[in-house]
N, C-alpha and C positions, 0 to 999 in steps of 0.2 A: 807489443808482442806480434810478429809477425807469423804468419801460419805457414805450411809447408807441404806442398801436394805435389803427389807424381801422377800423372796423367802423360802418356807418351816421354815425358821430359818430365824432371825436376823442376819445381816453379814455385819461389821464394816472391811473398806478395805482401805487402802491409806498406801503410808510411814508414819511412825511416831505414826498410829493410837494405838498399842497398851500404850501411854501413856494415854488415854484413856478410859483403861479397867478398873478403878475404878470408873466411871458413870454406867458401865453394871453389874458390881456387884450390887452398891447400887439400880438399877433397879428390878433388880434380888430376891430382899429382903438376897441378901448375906452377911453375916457377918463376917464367920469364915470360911473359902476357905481350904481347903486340896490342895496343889501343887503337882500332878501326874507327873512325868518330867522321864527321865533317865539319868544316869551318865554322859552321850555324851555332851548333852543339859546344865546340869551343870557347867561340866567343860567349856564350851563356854561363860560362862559367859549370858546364856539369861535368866536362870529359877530366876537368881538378877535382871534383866532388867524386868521380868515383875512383879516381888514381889514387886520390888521401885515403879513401877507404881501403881499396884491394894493399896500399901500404908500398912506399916509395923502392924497397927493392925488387918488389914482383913486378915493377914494369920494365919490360925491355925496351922499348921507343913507342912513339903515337905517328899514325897516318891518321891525318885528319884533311885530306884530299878527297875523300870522296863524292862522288858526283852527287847530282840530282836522282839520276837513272843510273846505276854500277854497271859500267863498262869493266870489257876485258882491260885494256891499257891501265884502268886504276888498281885493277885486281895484279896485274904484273907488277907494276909498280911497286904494290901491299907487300907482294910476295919477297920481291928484293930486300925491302928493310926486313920482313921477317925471318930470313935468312941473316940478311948480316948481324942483324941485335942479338942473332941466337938464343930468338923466341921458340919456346914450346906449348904455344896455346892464344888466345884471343880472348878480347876483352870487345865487344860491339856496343858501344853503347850510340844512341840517336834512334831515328825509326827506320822503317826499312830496309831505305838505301844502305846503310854503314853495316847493318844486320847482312845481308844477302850476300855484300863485298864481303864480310869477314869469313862467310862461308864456303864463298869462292876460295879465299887464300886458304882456308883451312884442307880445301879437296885438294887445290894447285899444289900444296906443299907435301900432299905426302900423296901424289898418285900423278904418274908419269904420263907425257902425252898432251898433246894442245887439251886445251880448256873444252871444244867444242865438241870433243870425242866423250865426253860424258852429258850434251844433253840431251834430254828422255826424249822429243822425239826423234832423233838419230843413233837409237838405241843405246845410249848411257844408264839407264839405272842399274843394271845388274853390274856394268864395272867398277862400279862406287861401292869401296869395303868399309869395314870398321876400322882401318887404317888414319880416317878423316882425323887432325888434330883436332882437339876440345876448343869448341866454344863458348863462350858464358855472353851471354846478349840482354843487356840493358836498355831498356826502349824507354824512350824519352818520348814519344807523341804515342798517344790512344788509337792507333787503326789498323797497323798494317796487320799485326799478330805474327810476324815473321820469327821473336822470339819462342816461338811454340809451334811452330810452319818446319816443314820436312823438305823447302825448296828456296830456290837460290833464281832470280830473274835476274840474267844479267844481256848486256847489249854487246854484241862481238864485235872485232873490228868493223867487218861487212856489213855492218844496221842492224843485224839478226837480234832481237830480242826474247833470247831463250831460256828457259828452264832447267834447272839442274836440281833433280827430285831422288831423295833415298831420305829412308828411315837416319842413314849413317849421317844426316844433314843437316837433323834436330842439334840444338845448340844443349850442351850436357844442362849446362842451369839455366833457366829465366831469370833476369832480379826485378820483378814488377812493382817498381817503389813510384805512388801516385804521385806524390810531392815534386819528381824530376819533371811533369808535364804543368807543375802550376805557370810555368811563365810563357808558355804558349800563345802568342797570338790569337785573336778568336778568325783568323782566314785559315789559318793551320789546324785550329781546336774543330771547325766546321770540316775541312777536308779530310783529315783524319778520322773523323768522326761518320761520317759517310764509308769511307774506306770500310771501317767495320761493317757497318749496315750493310755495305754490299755484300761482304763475306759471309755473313749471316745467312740473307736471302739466296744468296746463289748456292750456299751447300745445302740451304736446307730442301729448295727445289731440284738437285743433281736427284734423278733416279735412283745413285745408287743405295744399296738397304744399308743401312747403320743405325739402329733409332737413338743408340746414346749419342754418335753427332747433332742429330734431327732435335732432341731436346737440348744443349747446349747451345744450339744456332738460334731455338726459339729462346731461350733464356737472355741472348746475346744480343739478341733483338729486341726483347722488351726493355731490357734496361737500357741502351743506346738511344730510343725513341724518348723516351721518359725525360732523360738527363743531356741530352744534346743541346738542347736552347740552353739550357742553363748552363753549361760550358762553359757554351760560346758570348752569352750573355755575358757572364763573371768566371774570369780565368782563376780568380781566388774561392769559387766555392768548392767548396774541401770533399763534399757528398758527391757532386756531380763529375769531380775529377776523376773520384773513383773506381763510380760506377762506369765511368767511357772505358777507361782500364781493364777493368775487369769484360766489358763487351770485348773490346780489341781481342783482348786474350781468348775469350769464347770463340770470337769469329777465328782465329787463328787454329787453335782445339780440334773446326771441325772441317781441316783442309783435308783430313782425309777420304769425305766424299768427293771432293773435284767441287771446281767451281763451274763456271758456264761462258755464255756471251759475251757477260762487261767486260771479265777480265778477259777471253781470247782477244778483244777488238781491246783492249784499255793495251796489253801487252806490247802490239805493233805500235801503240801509238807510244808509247813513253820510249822507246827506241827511236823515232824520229830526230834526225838531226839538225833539219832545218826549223823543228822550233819547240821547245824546252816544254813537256807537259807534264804536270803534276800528277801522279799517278791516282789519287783519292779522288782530286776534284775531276778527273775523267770515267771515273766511275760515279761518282754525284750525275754528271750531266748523263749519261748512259742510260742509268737503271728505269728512269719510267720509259722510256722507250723499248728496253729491252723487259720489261715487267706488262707492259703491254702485246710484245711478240711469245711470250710465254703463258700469256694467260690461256688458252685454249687447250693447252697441256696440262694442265697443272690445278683445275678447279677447286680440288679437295685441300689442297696446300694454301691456297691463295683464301679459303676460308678460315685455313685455323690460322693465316697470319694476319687477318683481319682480327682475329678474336684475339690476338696474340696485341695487338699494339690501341687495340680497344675502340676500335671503329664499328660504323654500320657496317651490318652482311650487305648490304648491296654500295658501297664505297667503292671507288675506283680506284684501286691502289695505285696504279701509276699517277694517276690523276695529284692523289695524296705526296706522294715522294716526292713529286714536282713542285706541290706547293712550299712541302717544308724545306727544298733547297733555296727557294727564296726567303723564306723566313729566315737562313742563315749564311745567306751571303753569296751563294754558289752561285757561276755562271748558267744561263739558258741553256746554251749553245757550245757547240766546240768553235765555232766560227770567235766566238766572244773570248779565248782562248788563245786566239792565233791561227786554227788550223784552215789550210785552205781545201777545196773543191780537189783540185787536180793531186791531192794526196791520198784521195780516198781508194785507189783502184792497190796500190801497194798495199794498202793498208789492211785492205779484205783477204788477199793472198796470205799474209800473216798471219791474219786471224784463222784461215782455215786449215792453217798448217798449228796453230798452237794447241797444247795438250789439253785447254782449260774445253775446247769446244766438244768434244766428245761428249762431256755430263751433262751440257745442256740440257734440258730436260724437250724442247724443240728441238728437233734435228737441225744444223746449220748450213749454207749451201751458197752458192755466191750470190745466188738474187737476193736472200734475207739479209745476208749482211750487209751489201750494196743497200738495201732498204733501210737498215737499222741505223748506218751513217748518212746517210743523205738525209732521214728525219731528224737524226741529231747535229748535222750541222746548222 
């Protein structure tokens, strides 16, 4: 029996549950579903596993081209077959990436005007209505929380990798079924798996006041620290699947405080076109550096996330997060990555133009982030 929670969004959670997901369609008023996926997610056999479920005449076509990092081109692309199939709705299933493009085609399709003219910091969120077609988002990896996320990261023609933020963004259902992440690689289970972690810590240190985020991000943290080795360890433990699950989803929950520095600096770089970056594992390698440029802000936080993941009061937390990325496979470095030196001066500019840097809970400026990338490469 799977359980049923609205929290911002409707959010269908159990093993099994996305058999399912053909009640949330017909809810939905969905009839002709566009399938948003990527090749990855395909070939695994789950983008059949939820078409068999939502039931062979509610799908209108599948796009399963999407990138790494959701570009504008893929999102137009989306858009065309969603038109021609004479889809009324979307079906996202994969993790972020497929998620964020679906949301994209979902705004593109019913709200006039370049792509670029709705994002927030070029004052798009007030022109995003309740117009946005229905999404239903199936996430297949444990991190991003994009299925319960009110935003849309996508890369425009010109590199720009930008935000596209409204309540009207939330995806109408979540289908949080553990069982779609058990064949998961453990370099995926590990990166993902961070992903969350970041999300957790960085809303839970955003200044802004929310405390039911602040308990969610701490809950979303305790369980993610707990059950990450064991993931990544065995992709078939059924306990530990779960619980990443349910983290991802908490980290995701509490995007309505703002995140901070990983992701303003993670944003610019997963846009880079000269070389392909995983957006989790650029937050892996980030966070103790940007966990040690925060500490001096954030004292009282930094103690109950000590008590929170059950370390000594005087433990270096960056120190900590560094260690458990080697325990599960993360790269050091971005340099170990691919990225070079002479990309780092664009890369700041980005960062200090993205919406995520504001909540930092450290004000951000160009020398810190100049600082925060040259120690992390």
């Amino acid at each position: 029996m799977s359980a049923l929670i609205t929290y911002l969004t409707t959010i269908r959670f159990g093993e099994g549950c996305v058999g399912e997901i053909a009640e949330d369609l017909a809810q939905l008023g969905i009839e002709r579903a566009l399938v948003v996926t990527d090749t990855g997610v395909t070939a695994a056999g789950l983008t059949e596993t939820v078409m068999a479920a939502a039931g062979e005449g509610r799908i209108a076509a599948v796009f399963d081209e999407t990138p790494s990092n959701p570009t504008e081109g893929a999102a137009e692309a989306a858009l065309a077959l969603y038109r021609a199939s004479g889809a009324d709705g979307l079906i996202a299933v994969g993790g972020g990436s497929p998620i964020d493009l679906a949301k994209a085609v979902a705004l593109m399709a019913t709200h006039e005007g370049p792509l670029e003219s709705y994002a927030a910091i070029l004052g798009g969120i007030p022109k995003i209505t309740a117009a946005v077609a229905p999404v239903v988002a199936v996430p297949t990896t444990a991190g991003t929380g994009s299925e319960v996320g009110r935003a849309a990261l996508v890369t425009l023609k010109d590199g720009r990798k930008l935000g596209f933020i409204s309540p009207h963004l939330f995806p109408r259902r979540a289908v949080c079924d553990p069982e779609l992440t058990y064949g998961m690689p453990a370099t995926l289970t590990a990166a993902t798996g961070m992903d969350a972690i970041s999300h957790c810590i960085e809303t839970y240190l955003s200044p802004r006041f929310n405390p039911p985020a602040d308990a969610i991000a701490l809950d979303g943290l305790a369980r993610a620290v707990r059950f990450l080795r064991r993931a990544v360890a065995d992709g078939g433990d059924v306990e530990a699947r779960r619980e990443m699950m349910i983290a991802a989803l908490h980290g995701g929950l509490t995007f309505q405080k703002g995140l901070g520095a990983i992701h303003a600096i993670s944003h610019p770089l997963g846009g880079l076109k000269a070389v392909s970056l995983h957006h989790g594992t650029l937050n892996a390698v980030l966070l103790p550096h940007v966990l040690r440029f925060n500490a001096p802000a954030a004292e009282e936080k930094y103690a109950v996330m000590r008590r929170t993941i059950g370390v000594a009061e005087d433990t270096d937390l960056a120190a900590w997060f560094d260690s458990l990325n080697g325990e599960i496979g993360m790269p050091k470095t971005l340099s170990q990555m691919g990225f070079e030196r002479q990309l780092i001066a664009p890369i700041v500019a980005g960062a200090l133009e993205d919406h995520s840097g504001p909540t930092n809970p450290r004000p951000l400026d160009e020398a810190a982030v100049t600082a925060l990338m040259e120690a992390a490469l």
